[in-house]
MARLO-359843 format. One record per residue (C-alpha): residue number from 1; x, y, z; residue in three letters. Coordinates in nm, 3 decimals, decimal comma. Layout:
BEGIN
> nr_xx_yy_zz_rest
> NUM_X_Y_Z_ALA
...
END
This chain:
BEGIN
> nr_xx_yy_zz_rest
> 1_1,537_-3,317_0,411_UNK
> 2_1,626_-2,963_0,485_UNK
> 3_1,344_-2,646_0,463_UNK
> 4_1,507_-2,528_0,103_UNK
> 5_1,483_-2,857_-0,045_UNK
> 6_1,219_-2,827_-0,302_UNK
> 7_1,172_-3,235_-0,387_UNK
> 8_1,243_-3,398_-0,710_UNK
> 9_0,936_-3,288_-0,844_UNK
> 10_0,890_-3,004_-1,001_UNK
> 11_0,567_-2,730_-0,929_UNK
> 12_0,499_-2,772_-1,315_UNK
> 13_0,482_-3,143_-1,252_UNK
> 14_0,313_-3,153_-0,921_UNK
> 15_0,029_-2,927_-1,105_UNK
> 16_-0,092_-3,183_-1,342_UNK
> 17_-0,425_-3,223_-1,357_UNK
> 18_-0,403_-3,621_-1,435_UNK
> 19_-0,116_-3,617_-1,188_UNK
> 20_-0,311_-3,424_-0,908_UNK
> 21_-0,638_-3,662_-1,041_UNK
> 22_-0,437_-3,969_-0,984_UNK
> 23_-0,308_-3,878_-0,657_UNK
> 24_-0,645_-3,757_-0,542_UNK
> 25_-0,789_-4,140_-0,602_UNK
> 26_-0,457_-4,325_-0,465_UNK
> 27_-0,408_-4,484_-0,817_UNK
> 28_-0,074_-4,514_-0,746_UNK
> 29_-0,037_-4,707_-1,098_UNK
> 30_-0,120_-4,384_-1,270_UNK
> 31_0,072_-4,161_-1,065_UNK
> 32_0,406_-4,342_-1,079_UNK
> 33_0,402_-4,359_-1,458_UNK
> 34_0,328_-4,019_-1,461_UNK
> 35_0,578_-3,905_-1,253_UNK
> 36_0,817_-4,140_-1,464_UNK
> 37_0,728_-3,959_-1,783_UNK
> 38_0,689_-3,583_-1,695_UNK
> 39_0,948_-3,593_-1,301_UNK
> 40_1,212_-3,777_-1,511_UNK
> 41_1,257_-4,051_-1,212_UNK
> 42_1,347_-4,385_-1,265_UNK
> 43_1,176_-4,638_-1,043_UNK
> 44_1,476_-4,691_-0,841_UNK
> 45_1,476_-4,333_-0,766_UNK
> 46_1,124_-4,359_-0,698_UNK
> 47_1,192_-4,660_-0,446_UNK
> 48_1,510_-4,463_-0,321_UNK
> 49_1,317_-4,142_-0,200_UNK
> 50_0,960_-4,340_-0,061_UNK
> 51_1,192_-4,621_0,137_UNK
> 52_1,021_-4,852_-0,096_UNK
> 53_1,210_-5,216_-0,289_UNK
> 54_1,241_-5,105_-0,673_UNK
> 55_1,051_-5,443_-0,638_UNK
> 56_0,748_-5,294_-0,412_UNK
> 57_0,721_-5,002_-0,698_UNK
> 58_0,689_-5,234_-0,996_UNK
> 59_0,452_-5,426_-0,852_UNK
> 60_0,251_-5,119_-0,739_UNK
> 61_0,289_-4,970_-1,145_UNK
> 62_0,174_-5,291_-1,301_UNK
> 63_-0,119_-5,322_-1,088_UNK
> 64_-0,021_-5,619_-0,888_UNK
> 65_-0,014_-5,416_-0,573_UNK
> 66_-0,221_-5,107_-0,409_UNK
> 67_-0,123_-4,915_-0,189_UNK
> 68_-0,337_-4,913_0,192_UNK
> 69_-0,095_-4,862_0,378_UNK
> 70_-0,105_-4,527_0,586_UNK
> 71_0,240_-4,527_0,672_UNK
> 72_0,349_-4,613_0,292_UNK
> 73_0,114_-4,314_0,203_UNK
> 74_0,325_-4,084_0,414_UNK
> 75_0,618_-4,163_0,314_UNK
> 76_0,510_-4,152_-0,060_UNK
> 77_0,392_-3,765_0,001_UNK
> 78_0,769_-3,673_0,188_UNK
> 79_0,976_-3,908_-0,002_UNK
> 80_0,851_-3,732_-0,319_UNK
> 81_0,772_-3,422_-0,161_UNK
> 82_0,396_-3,418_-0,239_UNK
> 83_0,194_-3,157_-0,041_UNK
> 84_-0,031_-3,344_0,192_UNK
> 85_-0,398_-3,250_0,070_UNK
> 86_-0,315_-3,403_-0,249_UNK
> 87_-0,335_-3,744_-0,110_UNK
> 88_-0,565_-3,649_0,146_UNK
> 89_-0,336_-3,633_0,462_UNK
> 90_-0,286_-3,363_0,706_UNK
> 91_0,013_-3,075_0,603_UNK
> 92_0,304_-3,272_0,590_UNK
> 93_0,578_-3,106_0,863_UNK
> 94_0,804_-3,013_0,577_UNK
> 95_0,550_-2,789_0,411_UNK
> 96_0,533_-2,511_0,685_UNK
> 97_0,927_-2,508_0,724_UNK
> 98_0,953_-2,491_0,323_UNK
> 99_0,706_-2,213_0,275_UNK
> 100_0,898_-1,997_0,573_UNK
> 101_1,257_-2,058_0,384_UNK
> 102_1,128_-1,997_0,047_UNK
> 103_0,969_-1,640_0,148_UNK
> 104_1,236_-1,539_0,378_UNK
> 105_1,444_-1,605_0,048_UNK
> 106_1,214_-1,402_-0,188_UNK
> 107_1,215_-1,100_0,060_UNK
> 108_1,574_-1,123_0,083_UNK
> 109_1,705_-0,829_-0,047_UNK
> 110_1,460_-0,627_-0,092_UNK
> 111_1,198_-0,432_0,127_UNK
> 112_0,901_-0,603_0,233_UNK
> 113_0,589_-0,528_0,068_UNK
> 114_0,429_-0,377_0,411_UNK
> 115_0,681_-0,095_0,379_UNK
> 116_0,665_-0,071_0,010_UNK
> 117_0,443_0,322_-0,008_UNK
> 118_0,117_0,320_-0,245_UNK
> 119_0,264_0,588_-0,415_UNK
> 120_0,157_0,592_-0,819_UNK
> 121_0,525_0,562_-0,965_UNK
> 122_0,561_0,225_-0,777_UNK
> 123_0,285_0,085_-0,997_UNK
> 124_0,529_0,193_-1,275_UNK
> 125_0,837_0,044_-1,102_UNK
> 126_0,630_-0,302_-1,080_UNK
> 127_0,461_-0,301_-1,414_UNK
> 128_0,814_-0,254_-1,586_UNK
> 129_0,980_-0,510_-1,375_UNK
> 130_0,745_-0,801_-1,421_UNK
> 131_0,639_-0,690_-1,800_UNK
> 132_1,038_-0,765_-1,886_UNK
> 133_1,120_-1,023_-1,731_UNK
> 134_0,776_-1,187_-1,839_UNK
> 135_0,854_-1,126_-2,190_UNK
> 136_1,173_-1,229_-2,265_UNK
> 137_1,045_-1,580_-2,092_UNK
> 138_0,943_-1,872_-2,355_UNK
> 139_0,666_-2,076_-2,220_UNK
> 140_0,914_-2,349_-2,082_UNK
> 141_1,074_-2,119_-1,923_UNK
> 142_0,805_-1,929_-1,766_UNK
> 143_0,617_-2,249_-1,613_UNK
> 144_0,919_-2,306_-1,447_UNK
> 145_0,998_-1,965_-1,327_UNK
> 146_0,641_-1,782_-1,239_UNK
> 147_0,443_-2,101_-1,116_UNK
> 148_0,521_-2,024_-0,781_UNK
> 149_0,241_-2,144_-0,451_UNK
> 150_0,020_-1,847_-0,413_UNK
> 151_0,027_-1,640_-0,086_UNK
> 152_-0,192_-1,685_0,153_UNK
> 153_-0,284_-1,547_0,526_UNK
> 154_-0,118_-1,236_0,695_UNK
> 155_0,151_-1,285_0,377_UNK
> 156_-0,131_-1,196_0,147_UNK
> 157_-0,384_-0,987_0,343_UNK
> 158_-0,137_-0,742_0,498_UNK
> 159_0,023_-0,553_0,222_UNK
> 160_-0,318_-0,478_0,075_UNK
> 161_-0,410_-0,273_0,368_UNK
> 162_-0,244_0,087_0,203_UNK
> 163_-0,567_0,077_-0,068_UNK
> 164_-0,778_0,248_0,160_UNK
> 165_-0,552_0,513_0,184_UNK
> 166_-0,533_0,820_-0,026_UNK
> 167_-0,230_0,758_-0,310_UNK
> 168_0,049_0,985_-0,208_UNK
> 169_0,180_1,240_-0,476_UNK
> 170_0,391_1,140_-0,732_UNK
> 171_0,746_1,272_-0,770_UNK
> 172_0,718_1,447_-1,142_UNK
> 173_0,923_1,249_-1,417_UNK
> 174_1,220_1,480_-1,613_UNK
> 175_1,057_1,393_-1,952_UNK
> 176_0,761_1,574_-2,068_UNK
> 177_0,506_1,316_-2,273_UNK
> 178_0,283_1,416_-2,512_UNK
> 179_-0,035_1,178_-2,512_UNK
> 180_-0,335_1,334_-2,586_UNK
> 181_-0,667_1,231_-2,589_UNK
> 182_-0,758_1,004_-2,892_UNK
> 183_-0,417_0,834_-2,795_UNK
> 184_-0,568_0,729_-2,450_UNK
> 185_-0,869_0,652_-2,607_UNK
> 186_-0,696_0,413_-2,828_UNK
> 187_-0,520_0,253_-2,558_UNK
> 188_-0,862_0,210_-2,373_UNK
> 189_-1,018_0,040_-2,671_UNK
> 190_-0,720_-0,229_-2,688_UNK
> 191_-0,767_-0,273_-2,283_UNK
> 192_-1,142_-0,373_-2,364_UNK
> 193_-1,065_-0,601_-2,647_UNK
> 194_-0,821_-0,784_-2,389_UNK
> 195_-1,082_-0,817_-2,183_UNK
> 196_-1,384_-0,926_-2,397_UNK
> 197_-1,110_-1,185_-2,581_UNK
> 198_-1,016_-1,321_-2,204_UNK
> 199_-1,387_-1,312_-2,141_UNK
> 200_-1,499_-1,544_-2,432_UNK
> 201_-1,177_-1,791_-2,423_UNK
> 202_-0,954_-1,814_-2,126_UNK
> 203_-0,649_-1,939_-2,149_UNK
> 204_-0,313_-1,780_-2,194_UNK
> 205_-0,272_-1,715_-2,597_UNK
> 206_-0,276_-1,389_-2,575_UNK
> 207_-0,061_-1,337_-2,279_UNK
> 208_0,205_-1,194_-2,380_UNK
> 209_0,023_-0,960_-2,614_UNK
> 210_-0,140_-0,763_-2,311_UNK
> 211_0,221_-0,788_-2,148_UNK
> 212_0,350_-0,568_-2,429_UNK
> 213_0,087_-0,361_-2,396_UNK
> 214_0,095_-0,296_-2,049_UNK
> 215_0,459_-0,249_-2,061_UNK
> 216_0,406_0,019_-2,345_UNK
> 217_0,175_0,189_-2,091_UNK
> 218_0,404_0,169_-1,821_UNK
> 219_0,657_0,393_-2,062_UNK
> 220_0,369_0,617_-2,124_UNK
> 221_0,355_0,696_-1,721_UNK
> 222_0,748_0,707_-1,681_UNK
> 223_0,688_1,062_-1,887_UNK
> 224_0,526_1,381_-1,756_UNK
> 225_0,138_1,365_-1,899_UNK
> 226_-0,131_1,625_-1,832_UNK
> 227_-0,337_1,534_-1,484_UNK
> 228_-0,626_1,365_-1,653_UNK
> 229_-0,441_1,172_-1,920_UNK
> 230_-0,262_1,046_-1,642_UNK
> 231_-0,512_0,958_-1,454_UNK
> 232_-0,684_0,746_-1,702_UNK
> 233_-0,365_0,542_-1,798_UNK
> 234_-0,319_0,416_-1,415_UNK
> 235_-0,681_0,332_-1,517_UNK
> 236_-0,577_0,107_-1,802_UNK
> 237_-0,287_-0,002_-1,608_UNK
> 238_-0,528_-0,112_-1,418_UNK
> 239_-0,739_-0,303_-1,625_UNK
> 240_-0,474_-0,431_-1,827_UNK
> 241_-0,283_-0,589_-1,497_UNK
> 242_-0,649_-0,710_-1,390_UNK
> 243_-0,653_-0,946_-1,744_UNK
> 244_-0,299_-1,021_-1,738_UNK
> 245_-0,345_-1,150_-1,403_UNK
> 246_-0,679_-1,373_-1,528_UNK
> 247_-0,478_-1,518_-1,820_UNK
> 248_-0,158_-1,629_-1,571_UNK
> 249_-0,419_-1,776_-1,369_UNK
> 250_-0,574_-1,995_-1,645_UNK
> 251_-0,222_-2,071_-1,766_UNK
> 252_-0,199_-2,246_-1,394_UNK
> 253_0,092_-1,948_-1,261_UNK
> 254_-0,083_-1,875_-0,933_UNK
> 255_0,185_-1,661_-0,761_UNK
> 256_0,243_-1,449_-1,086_UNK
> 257_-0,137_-1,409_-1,112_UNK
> 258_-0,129_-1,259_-0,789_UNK
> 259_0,203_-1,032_-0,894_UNK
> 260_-0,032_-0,907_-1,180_UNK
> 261_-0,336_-0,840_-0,938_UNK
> 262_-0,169_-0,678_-0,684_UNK
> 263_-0,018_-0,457_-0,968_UNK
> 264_-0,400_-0,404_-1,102_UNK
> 265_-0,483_-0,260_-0,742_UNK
> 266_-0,222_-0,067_-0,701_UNK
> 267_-0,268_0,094_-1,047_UNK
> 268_-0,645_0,162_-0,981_UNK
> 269_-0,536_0,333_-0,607_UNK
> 270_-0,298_0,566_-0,855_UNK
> 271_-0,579_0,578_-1,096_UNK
> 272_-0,840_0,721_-0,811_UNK
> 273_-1,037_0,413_-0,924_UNK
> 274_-1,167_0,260_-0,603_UNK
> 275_-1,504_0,047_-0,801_UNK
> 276_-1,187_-0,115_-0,996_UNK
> 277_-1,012_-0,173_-0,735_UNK
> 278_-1,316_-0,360_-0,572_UNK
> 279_-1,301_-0,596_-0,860_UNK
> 280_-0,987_-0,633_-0,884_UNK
> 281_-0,983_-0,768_-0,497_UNK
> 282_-1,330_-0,990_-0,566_UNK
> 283_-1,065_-1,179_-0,859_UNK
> 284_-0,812_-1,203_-0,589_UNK
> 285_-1,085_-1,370_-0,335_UNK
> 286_-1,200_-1,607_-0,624_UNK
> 287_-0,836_-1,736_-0,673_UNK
> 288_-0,849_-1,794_-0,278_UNK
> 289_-1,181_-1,955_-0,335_UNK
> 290_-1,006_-2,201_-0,604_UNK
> 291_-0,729_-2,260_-0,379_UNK
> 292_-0,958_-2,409_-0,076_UNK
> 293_-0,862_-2,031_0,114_UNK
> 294_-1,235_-1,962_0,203_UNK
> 295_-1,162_-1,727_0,526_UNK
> 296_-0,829_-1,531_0,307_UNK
> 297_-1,115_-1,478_0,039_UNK
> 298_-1,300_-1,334_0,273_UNK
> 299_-1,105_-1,108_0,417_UNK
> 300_-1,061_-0,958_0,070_UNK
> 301_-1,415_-0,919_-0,013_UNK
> 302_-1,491_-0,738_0,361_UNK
> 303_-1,151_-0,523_0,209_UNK
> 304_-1,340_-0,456_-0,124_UNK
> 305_-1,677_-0,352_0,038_UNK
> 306_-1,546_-0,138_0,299_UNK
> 307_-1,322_0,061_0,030_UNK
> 308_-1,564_0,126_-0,219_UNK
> 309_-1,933_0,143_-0,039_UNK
> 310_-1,989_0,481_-0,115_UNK
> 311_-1,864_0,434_-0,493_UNK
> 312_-1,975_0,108_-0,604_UNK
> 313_-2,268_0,071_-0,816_UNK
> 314_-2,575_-0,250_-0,759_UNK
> 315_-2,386_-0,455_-1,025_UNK
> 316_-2,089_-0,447_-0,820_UNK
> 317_-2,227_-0,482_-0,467_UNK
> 318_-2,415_-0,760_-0,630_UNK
> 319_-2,092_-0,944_-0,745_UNK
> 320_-1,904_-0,894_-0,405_UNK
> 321_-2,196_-1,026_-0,243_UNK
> 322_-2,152_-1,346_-0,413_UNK
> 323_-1,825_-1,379_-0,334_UNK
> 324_-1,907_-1,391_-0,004_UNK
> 325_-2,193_-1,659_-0,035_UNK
> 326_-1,908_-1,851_-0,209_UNK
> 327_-1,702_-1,812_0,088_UNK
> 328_-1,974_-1,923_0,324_UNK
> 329_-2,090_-2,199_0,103_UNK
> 330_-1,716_-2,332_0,093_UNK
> 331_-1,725_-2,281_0,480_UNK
> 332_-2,035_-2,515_0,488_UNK
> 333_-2,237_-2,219_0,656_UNK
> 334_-2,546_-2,253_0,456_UNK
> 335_-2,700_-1,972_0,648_UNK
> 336_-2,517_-1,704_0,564_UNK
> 337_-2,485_-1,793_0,166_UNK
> 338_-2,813_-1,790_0,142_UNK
> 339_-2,821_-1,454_0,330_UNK
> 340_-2,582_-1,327_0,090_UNK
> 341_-2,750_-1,457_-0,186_UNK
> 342_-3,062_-1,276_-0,112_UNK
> 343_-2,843_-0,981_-0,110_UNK
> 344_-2,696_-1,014_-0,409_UNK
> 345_-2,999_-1,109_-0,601_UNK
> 346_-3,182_-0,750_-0,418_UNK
> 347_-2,832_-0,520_-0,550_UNK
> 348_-2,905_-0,658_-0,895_UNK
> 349_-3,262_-0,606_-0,947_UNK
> 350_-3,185_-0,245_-0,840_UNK
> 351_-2,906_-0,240_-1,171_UNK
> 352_-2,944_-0,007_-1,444_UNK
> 353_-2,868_-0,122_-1,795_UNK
> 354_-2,569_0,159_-1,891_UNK
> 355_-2,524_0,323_-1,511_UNK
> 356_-2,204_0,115_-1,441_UNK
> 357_-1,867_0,045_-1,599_UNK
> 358_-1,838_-0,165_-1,908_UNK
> 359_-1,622_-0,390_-1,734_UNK
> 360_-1,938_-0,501_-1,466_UNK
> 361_-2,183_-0,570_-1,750_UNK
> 362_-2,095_-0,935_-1,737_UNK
> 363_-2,269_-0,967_-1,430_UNK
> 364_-2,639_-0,998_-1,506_UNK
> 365_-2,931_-1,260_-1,406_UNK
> 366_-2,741_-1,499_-1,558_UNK
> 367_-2,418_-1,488_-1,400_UNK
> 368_-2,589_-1,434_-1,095_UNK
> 369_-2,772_-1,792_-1,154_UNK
> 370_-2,481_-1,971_-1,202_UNK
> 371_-2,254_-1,860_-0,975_UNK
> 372_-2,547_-1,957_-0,732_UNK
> 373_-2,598_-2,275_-0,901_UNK
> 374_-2,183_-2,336_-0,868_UNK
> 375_-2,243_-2,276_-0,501_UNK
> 376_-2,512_-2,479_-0,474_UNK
> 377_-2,296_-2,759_-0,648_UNK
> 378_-2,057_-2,735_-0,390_UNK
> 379_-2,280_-2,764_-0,078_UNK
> 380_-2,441_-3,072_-0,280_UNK
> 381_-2,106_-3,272_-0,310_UNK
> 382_-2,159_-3,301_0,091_UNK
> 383_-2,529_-3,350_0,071_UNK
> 384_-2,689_-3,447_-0,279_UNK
> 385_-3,062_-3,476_-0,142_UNK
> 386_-3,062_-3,124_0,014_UNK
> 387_-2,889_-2,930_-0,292_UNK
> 388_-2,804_-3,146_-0,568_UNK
> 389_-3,177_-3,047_-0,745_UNK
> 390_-3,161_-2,668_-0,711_UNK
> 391_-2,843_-2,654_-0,768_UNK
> 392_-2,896_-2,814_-1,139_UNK
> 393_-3,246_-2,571_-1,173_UNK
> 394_-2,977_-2,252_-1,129_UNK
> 395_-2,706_-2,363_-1,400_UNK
> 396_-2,998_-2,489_-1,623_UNK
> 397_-3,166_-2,122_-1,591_UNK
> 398_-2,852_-1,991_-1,664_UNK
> 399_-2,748_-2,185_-1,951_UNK
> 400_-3,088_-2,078_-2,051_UNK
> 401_-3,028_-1,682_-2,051_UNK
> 402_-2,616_-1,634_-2,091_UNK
> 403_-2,518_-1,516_-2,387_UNK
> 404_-2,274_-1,811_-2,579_UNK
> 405_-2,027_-1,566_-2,618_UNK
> 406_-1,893_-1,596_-2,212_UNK
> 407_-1,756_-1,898_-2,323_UNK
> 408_-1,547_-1,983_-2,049_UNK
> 409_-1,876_-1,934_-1,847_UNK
> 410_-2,098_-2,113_-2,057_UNK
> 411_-1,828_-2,460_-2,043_UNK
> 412_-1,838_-2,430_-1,620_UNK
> 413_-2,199_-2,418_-1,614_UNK
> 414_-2,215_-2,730_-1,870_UNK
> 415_-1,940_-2,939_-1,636_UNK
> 416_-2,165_-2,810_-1,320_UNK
> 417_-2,492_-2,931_-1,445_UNK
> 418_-2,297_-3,258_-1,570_UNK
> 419_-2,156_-3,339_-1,216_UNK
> 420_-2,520_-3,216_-1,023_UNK
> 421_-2,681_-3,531_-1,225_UNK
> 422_-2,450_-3,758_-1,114_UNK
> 423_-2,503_-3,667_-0,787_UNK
> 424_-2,839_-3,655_-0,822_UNK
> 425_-2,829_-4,033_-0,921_UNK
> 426_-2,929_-3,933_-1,316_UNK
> 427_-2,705_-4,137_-1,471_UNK
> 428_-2,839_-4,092_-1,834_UNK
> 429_-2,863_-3,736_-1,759_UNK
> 430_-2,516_-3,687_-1,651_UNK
> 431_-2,388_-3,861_-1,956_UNK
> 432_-2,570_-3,669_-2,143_UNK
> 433_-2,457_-3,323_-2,002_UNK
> 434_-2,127_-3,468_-2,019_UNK
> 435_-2,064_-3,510_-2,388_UNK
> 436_-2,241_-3,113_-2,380_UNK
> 437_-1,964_-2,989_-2,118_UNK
> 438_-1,687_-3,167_-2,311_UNK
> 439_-1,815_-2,996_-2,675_UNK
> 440_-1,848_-2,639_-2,430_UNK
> 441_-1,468_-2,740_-2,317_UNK
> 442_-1,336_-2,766_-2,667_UNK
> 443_-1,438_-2,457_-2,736_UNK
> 444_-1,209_-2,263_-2,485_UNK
> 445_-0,885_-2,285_-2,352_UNK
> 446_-0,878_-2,219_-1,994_UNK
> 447_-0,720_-2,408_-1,758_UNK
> 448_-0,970_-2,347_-1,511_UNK
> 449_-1,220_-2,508_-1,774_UNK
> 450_-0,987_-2,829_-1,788_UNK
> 451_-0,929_-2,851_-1,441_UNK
> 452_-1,298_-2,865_-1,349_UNK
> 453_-1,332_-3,132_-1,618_UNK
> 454_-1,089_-3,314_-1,427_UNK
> 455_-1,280_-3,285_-1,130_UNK
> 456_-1,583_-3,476_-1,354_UNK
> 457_-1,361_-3,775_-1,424_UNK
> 458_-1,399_-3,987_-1,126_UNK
> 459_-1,767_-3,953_-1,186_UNK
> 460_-1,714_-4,196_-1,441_UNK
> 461_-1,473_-4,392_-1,340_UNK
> 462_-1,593_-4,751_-1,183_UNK
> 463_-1,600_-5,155_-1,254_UNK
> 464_-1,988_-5,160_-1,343_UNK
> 465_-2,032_-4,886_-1,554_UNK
> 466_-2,260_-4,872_-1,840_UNK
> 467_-2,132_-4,811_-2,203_UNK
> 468_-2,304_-4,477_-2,235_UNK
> 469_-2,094_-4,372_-1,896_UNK
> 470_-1,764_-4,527_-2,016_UNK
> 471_-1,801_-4,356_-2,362_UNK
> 472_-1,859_-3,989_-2,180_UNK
> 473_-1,537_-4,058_-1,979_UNK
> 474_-1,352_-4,116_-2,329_UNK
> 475_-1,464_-3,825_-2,450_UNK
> 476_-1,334_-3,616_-2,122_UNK
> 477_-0,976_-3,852_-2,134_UNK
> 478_-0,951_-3,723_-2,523_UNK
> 479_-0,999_-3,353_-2,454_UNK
> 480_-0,766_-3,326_-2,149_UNK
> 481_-0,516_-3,586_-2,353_UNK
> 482_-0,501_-3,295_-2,661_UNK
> 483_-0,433_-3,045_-2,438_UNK
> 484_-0,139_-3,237_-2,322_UNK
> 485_-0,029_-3,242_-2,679_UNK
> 486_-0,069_-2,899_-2,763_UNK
> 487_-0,137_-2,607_-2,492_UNK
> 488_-0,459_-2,516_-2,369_UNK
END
């Protein structure tokens, strides 16, 4: 198969969590019936593309056969066009080749982003562009069209480079606006409700609503404004493109997520915003975290620090400093995340209640505790008996002191503390926790939220399970089940 041959799967397919959950554990069973129902391939074409007998393939979906093969395995993941670490294997050759023709296609045409000036009207150029073609999309449409592979490396790292330079000056518009200030305060307001609505549910519901409104703001900046009211619209620009690009990312659209940051940065450069712009990079390094990119998500926190450490207030040096113990913790450096965990616990206790931006006040002792806890979860899936306890004694504190309304928050600290008890060897614990994460779960609709769920699953999953352990993994099957039936 050529470089511009995308597979017979498609990326809305391939991102299934049961799809991606079934792959993960080689339950080939699942995984062919699932990519019978959602790919549309018959198993012929199944047997056709792996060089498998439609015979081989029945037997394999009925359960009569496994798959242990290695070379069957391989040609599973490039008959079907299955990135490697979804089965566990190396990069496939294909995947390299694919991701050169597919970007050499995208830049086609147009400059690349290195040359592309941080000027303030081309924050209005992109805002317009991806608010109208965003909108007009229904959702079938848009998971096929914006759920692009994120960038990564040099591709990602490079263009980012012209925030710590001063924005150029803007060439005036011909039409003279005439926003004043309880207008701008007005739009300000609606920027915060975004925010606080993102904050409490995930998910993508109200997606398109901040779309409008960002595109409204966009018009607002295409007009000649007095200095300051201009200023302060890049800054909800900013903010706006900042939750836009949260709610793609829930709604599983990685590459438009990172459209919708970039946009946020650029916005807050235009803005003179450079504490935003921090932020906005520390959401760009999580995604990177999520996406198994610890050394790009570092490179983007070292960006954030370096252009706003004489700006930034302790809440936010606080947060960027666990972004980097993230990084280190997914790097297995245990070290330095605890180095820059100490940090990050010293920034905060230097905090003021009302010195910093509304938009930081999220991150308090409780965030703090279970982002460390999250951390601590990870370092325990390699080595229960060294983390697994204090990793459950941070989420428990902060289950203990965040407020309910973080809801998103609250449902990743239940599905942490669930999955530290299993590995702890607390069975009745875990199940316990479980049916608790599942209720927090319910609650929200972020995709984040169901994918960590997912990541439970296998916990439960097993010949010799008790009844309490088999009636916790119905209740996770149910939830992720509904939101198959009606989005998340």
């Amino acid at each position: 198969m050529d470089a511009s041959a995308t597979g017979p799967l498609s990326l809305e397919v391939l991102d299934r969590e049961d799809l991606r959950r079934a792959l993960k554990e080689h339950d080939f069973a699942a995984a062919f019936l699932l990519i019978k129902k959602w790919g549309g391939l018959t198993q012929n074409r199944i047997a056709m593309a792996c060089h498998l007998t439609p015979g081989k393939v029945s037997n394999i979906i009925s359960g009569q056969q496994q798959v242990t093969s290695f070379d069957v395995l391989c040609r599973i993941a490039d008959g079907l066009r299955i990135p490697g670490h979804m089965l566990g294997l190396a990069p496939r050759p294909w995947e390299s080749e694919q991701q050169e023709h597919h970007q050499s296609v995208e830049l086609r045409g147009r400059p690349c982003e290195d040359e592309i000036p941080w000027q303030p009207e081309i924050a209005v150029e992109l805002a317009t562009q991806l608010t109208r073609s965003d909108l007009v999309m229904d959702r079938r449409g848009a998971s096929r069209a914006l759920a692009g592979a994120a960038l990564t490396g040099a591709a990602l790292l490079d263009p980012l480079e012209g925030w710590l330079r001063p924005p150029g000056d803007r060439d005036a518009p011909r039409v003279r606006g005439r926003l004043g200030v309880q207008e701008i305060e007005e739009l300000e307001i609606a920027a915060r409700a975004f925010r606080r609505w993102d904050h409490r549910y995930g998910g993508g519901l109200r997606y398109k609503a901040v779309l409008g409104q960002l595109n409204e703001v966009a018009e607002a900046l295409d007009e000649h404004q007095a200095p300051a009211i201009e200023q302060r619209l890049y800054q909800v620009m900013a903010h706006l493109a900042g939750v836009a690009a949260t709610m793609a990312w829930d709604s599983k659209f990685q590459r438009r997520a990172q459209d919708y940051y970039r946009l946020a940065l650029r916005a807050s450069h235009a803005g003179k915003d450079p504490v935003f712009g921090a932020n906005v990079l520390a959401g760009m390094a999580r995604q990177m975290l999520y996406r198994d990119r610890p050394q790009d998500a570092l490179e983007l926190v070292r960006l954030a620090q370096e252009g706003s450490r004489n700006a930034a207030g302790p809440r936010v040096h606080a947060m960027l400093h666990t972004r980097e113990a993230w990084a280190f913790a997914a790097m297995g450096r245990v070290s330095a995340f605890q180095r820059a965990t100490a940090q990050a616990a010293e920034a905060l206790a230097e905090a003021e209640p009302v010195a910093e931006p509304y938009w930081i006040a999220y991150f308090d002792e409780a965030e703090l505790a279970g982002v460390t806890g999250g951390r601590l979860l990870d370092l325990a899936r390699k080595d229960p008996r060294q983390h697994a306890e204090t990793a459950t004694a941070q989420i428990r504190r902060a289950i203990a002191v965040r407020d309910r309304d973080a809801g998103r928050s609250h449902a990743l600290d239940r599905i942490g503390l669930a999955e530290c008890r299993f590995l702890a060897g607390d069975v009745a614990g875990a199940v316990d926790e479980t049916h608790k994460a599942v209720e927090a779960a319910g609650r929200t609709r972020s995709g984040r939220v169901r994918a960590q769920l997912g990541e439970l699953y296998p916990y439960t999953v097993g010949h010799n399970v008790s009844r309490g352990v088999r009636e916790a993994r119905d209740k996770i099957r149910g939830l992720l089940l509904s939101c198959e039936e009606r989005p998340c």
